[in-house]
C-alpha positions in Angstrom: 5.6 103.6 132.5 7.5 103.0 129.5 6.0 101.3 126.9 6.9 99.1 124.1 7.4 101.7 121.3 9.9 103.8 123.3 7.1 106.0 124.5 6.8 107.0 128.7 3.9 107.8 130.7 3.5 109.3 134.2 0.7 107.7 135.9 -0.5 108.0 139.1 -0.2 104.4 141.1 2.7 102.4 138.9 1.7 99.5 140.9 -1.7 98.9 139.3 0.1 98.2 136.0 2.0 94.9 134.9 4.4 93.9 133.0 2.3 92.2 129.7 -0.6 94.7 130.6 -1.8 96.3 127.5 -2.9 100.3 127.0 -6.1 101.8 124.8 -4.5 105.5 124.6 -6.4 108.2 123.2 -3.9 109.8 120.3 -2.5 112.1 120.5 -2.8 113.6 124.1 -1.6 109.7 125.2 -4.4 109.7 127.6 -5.5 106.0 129.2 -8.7 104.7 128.0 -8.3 101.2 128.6 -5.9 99.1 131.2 -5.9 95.3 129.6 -4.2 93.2 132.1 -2.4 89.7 131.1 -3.5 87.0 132.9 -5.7 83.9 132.3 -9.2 84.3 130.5 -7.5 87.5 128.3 -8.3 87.5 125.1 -4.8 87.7 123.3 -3.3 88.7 119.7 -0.4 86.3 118.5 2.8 88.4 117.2 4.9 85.2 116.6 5.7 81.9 116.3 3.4 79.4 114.3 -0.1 81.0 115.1 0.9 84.2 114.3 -2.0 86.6 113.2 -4.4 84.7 115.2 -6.7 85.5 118.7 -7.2 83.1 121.5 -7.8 83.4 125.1 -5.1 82.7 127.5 -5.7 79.6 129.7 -2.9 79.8 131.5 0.6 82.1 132.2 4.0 80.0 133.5 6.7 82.0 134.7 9.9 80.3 135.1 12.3 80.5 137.5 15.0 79.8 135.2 16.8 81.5 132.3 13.7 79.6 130.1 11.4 82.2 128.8 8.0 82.3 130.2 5.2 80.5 128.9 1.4 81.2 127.6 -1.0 78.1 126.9 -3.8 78.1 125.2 -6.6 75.4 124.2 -4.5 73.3 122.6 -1.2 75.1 122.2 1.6 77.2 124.0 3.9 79.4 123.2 6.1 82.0 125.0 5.2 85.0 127.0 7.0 87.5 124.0 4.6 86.1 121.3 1.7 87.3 123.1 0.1 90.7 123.1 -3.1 91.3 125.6 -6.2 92.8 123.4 -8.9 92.5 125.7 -12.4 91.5 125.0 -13.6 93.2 121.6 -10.4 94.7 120.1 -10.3 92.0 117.3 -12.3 89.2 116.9 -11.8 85.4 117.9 -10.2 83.9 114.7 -9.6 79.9 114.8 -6.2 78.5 115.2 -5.1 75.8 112.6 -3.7 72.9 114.1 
């Protein structure tokens, strides 16, 4: 697999992982702790756009057909699919989203 940062890992079934899926690794024999799948009801980190900084759980995951980027919706917003990063259930807690 090769991961955001540059870094590759052999695993043993590459189909049980995702693009979007997040890793826990153990530093720094790289081992897998974690596999954090993206998909709805994951709890996710927001890396851009205007709710940057903030957590929310995914409601629901659009993938377009198109040259359009795919999108992520939350309760009450969106945004698209490179602004979110999976975190899973108690990596960071729930912070509200200004409006």
């Amino acid at each position: 697999m090769n991961l955001h940062d540059g870094r590759n890992i052999i695993v043993d079934d590459p189909a049980e992982y995702n693009t979007g899926d997040s890793l826990k690794l153990n530093l720094p024999d790289q081992k897998i702790l974690e596999h954090i799948r993206f998909g709805e009801g994951t709890r996710a980190y927001l890396i851009g756009g205007a709710h940057v900084g903030s957590t929310a759980d995914v409601k629901e995951y659009i993938v377009k057909r198109s040259s359009m980027p795919n999108e992520v919706q939350f309760d009450g917003f969106g945004t698209v699919v490179r602004n979110v990063f999976a975190i899973g259930d108690a990596s960071m807690p729930l912070t509200e989203v200004a409006e």
